[in-house]
N, C-alpha and C positions, 0 to 999 in steps of 0.2 A: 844132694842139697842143691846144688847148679841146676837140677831139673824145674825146679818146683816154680821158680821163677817164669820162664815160659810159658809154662803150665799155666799159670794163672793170668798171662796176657793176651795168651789164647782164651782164656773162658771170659774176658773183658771184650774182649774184641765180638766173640763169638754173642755176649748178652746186647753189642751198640748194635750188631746185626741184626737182630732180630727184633728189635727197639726201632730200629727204621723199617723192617719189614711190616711191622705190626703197623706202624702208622702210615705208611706205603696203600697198606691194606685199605684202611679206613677212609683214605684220602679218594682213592679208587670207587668204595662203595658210596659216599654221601655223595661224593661231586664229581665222580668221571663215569665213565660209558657204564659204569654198572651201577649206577647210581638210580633210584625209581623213580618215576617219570611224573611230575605233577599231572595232575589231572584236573581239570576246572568243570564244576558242574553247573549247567544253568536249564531253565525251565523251558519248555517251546513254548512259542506267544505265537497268532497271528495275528498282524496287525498290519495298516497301511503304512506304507512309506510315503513321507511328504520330501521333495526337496528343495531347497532354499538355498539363498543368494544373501550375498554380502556385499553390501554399498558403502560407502563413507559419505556426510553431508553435511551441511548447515541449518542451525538453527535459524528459523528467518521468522516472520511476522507475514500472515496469509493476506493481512491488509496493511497499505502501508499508502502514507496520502504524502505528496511532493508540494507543499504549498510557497505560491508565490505567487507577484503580479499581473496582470492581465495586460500590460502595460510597463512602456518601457520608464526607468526613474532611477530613484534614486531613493537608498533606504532611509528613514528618517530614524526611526527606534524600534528597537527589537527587545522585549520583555519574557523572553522566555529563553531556555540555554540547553545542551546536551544533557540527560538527566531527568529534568523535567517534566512532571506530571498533569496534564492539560484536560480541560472537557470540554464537548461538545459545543461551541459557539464563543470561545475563551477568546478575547483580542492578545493575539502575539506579538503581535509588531503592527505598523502602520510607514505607508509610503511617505515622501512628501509630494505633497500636492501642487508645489510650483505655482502655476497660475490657474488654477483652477478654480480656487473661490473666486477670483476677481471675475471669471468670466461667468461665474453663476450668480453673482453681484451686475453683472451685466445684463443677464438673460433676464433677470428678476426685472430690471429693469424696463427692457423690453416688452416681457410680458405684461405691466403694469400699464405702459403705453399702448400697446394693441388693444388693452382690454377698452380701454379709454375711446379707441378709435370706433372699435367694434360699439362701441354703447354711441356715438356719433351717428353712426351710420345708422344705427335702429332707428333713432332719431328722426332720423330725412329720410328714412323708407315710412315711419308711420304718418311725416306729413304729407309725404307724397302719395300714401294712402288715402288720405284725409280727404286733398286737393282732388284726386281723379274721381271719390265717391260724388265730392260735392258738384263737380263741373257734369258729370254724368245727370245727379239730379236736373242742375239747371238746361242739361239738352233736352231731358224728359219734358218741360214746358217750355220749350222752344227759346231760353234765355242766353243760349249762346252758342255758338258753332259747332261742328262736329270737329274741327280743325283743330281748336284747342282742347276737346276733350283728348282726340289722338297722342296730342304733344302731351297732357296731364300723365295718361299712359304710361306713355314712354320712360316718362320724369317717375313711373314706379319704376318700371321694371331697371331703369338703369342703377334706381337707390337698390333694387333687392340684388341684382347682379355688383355692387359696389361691397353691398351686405357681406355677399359670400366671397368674395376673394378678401378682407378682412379678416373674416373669419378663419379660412385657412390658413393665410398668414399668422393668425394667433395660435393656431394648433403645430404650426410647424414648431413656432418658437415656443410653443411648451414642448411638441418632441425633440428638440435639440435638449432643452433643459431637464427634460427628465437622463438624456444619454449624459451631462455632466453629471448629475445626481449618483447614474448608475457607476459610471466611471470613478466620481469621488466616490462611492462607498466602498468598490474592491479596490481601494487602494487600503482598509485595512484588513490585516490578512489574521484571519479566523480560524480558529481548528473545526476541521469537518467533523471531530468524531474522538469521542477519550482517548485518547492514549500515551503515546511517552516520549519525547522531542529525544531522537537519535542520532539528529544532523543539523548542523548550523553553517550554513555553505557562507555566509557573507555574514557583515557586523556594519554598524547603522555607519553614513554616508557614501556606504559603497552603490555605483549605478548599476542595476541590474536591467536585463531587456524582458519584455514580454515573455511569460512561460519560463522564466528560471527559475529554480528548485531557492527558496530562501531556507524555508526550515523543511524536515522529514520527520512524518509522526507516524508511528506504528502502533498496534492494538497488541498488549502484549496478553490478550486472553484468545487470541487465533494464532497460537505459535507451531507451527510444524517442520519438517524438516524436508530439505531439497538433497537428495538422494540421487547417486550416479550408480551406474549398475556397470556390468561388463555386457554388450551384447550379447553374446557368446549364450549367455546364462540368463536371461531376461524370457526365455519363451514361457507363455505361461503367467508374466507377472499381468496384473489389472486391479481394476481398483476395487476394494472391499478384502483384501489377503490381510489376514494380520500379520504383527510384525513384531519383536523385539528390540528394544531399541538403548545403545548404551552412552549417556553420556561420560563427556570427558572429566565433567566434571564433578559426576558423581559414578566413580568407578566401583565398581563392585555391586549398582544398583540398577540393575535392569528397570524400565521400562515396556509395557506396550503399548501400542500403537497398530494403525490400521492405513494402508496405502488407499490416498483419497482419489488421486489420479497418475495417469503415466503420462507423460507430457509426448506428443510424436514430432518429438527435435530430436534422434539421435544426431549424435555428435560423430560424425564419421573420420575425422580425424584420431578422435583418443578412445572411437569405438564403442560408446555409454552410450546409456538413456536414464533420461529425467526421471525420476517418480517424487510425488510428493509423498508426506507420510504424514499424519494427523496423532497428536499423542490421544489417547483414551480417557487420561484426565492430566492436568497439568503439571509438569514438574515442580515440586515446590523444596529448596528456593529456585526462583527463575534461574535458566544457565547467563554467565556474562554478561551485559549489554556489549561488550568490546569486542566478543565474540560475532555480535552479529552482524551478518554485511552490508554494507552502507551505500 
């Protein structure tokens, strides 16, 4: 009776043995060194290999116009703002003029007076036309001197040499007058070309000098991207390579595009080069405007 016990803790012991051995076993065959060896099957292709680079870059506008005065002043009103949708010949803004009409209220003048003088002078050139015809007749039948025919002469030629420096002097002071004209007209400042006011560098009574940038308008239907490459990896690139292209702002939606040109300004500092890249048709919606560099 004392036997039976053992007995049977042996045959428990003996069943957890082999209960580990068994899954010892299986453990072995699915996932260790006896385990069969996947095999992955695929088809032979021959085909070309292409290889390709990766840039990072900005969206920017191909065209992009800096408008401002010709002339140094002072801004009078500005009518258009960051945002802003413009065409081709739109008034934006307008300088002040300071004295400028008074001196074309001047010139007017001027030119009003010369015209007066010039019409004088015709005058006493056609009499003195007149006098040297007739004194000429009269030397023809011997009614008076050659001495005063000469002096008649003279009395033309000095009316027609009087003629023409009048006359210049009235051509000078219409080209002075046309240069205020032209002067007051680019003082208001015009959109070259549709597009979409991305920069407002000053706000009206600020003075600006000749050639500073007042508003910046870009064409947002030539939008392309300024693309930095690693030189390293650029051999090869030119322009006509298509291209894939991922905004940030629309993730998960590829783009293509075609590189337009490689600019030859490597950057030998941070080791890149320029390429442009042209989309294939336009993103729509447009990326940012905040986004783009100003």
């Amino acid at each position: 009776m004392k036997g039976f016990p053992l007995k049977g803790r042996t045959l428990a012991l003996a069943a957890v043995l082999l209960a580990l051995l068994g899954l010892f076993a299986y453990v072995a065959l699915r996932s260790g060194p006896l385990a069969p060896v996947a095999v992955t099957v695929a088809t032979v292709e021959s085909r070309s290999v292409a290889p390709g680079v990766f840039g990072i870059g900005t969206v920017e506008s191909r065209y992009r116009y800096r408008v401002g005065p010709t002339v140094a002043g002072r801004v009078k009103r500005l009518m258009v703002d960051v945002g802003d949708s413009v065409v081709a010949g739109q008034l934006m803004g307008e300088m002040d003029p300071v004295d400028l009409d008074e001196r074309l209220r001047a010139l007017d003048a001027v030119y009003r007076r010369g015209e007066a003088t010039v019409h004088e002078a015709e005058l006493r050139r056609d009499f003195a036309q007149t006098q040297m015809e007739r004194y000429e007749q009269l030397l023809a039948v011997r009614s008076t001197s050659e001495e005063i025919v000469a002096s008649k002469q003279q009395e033309r030629h000095v009316a027609d040499a009087a003629l023409l420096a009048i006359r210049a002097e009235l051509a000078r002071a219409g080209d002075d007058r046309a240069a205020l004209v032209a002067q007051r007209r680019n003082l208001r400042l015009v959109a070259p070309a549709d597009g979409l006011v991305i920069a407002r560098d000053v706000d009206p009574g600020t003075t600006v000098v000749a050639g500073q940038m007042v508003v910046e308008i870009v064409d947002p239907e030539t939008l392309w991207l300024s693309v930095r490459f690693d030189q390293g990896s650029t051999r090869g690139l030119q322009a006509g390579l298509s291209t894939q292209i991922l905004l940030r702002s629309r993730r998960g939606e590829p783009l293509t595009g075609r590189v337009v040109r490689v600019e030859p300004r490597a950057d030998a500092v941070t080791e890149e080069t320029v390429a442009k890249v042209a989309f294939n048709s336009a993103p729509d919606p447009l990326p940012p405007i905040g986004s783009w560099p100003k």
